[in-house]
N, C-alpha and C positions, 0 to 999 in steps of 0.2 A: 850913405844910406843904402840899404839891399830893399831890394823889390821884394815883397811880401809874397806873389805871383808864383817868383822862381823857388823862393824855399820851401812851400808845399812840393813843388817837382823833387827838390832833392830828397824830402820825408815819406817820397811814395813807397810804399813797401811792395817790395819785389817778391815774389812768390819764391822760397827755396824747392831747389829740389829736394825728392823724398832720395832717404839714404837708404842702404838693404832694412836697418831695422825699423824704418816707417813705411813699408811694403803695406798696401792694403789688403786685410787678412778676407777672405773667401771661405765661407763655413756650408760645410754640406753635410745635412743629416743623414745617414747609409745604414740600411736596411739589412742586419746580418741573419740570416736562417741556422739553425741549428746545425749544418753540417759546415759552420763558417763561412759560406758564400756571400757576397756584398753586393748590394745593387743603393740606384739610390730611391730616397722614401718619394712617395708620391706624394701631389699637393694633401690629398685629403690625409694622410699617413702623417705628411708635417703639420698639420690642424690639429690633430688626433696630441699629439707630442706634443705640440703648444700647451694646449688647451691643460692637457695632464701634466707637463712638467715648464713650469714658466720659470723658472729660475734658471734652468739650463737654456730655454729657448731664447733667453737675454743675448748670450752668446754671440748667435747669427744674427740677430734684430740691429743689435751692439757691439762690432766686432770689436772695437777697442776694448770690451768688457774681458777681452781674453788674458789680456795682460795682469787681471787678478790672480788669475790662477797662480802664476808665477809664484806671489806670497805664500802658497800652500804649502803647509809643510808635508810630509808623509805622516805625521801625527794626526793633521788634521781628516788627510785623508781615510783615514784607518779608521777613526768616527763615524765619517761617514759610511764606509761600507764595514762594519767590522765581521762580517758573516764572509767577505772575498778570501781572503787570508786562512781561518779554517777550514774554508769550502776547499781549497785549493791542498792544504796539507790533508786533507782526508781523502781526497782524491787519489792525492801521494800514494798515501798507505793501503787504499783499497785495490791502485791500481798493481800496486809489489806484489799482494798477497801468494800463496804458493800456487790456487788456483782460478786465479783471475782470469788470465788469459783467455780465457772464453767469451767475458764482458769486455774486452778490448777492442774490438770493432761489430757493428752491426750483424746481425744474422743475415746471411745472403738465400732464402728460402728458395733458390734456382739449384743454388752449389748441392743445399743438402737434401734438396728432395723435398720440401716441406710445402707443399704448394697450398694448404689451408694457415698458414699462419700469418696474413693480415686477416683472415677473417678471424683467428683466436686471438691475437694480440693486436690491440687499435691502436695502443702509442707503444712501437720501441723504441729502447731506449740502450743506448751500451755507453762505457766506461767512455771512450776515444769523442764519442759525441759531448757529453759533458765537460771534457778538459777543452774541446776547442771550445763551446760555450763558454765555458770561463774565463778561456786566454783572449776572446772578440766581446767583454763583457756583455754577455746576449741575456743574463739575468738583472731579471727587475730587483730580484733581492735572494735571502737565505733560503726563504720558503718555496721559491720556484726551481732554486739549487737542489733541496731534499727532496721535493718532487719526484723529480728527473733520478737520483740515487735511489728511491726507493720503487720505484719502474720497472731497476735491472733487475731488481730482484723479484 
């Protein structure tokens, strides 16, 4: 007859270790500026995000919640953002044109003498800024894309 005692001992579960793919995942919200620079969001910054987008803030609340994404397909993705994808080929095209080159990087009102033009112009805006915005997904949506392209102009 076995002692009832000892084969609780033997049924104790022993903690595994975690493998590279059960790494506990670390989520941090980063703050990117128009000219693509990153910092990270401040508490009230990540309130602000929470508050306005709770299906994405699951994420960091839920890190195991990341492992859905994986299911995503590019189909589904494109749903959601379907304005990314045009935004991005119209960019294309504006940025070839024969005389673009001028909205290709910001006015540098030092270089050209222009020393009234943040007082004429309160938001610039040029081609080079908008393509990093869109490759550091810095737009909320389509609307704040056409903004910004109709600014250069």
């Amino acid at each position: 007859m076995t002692d009832p005692t000892k084969k609780k001992k033997e049924e104790a579960v022993v903690p595994k270790p975690r493998g590279k793919a059960e790494k506990k995942l670390k989520c941090q919200l980063m703050v990117v500026n128009e000219v693509g620079e990153k910092r990270p969001a401040t508490d009230e910054e990540l309130r602000q995000f929470e508050e306005s987008y709770p299906d994405v803030a699951r994420f960091w609340k839920h890190p195991e919640a990341v492992q859905e994404l994986d299911k995503i397909s590019l189909e589904e993705l494109d749903a959601i953002k379907p304005w990314e994808k045009a935004g991005k080929k119209l960019m294309n095209m504006l940025w070839r044109t024969t005389h673009a080159w001028i909205f290709h990087e910001p006015v540098d009102p030092i270089k050209l003498d222009i020393e009234d033009y943040f007082d004429i112009i309160k938001r610039p805006m040029d081609f080079g800024t908008i393509k990093k915005k869109l490759n550091n997904n810095a737009y909320d949506g389509g609307k704040d894309f056409l903004e910004d392209v109709e600014l250069v102009f």
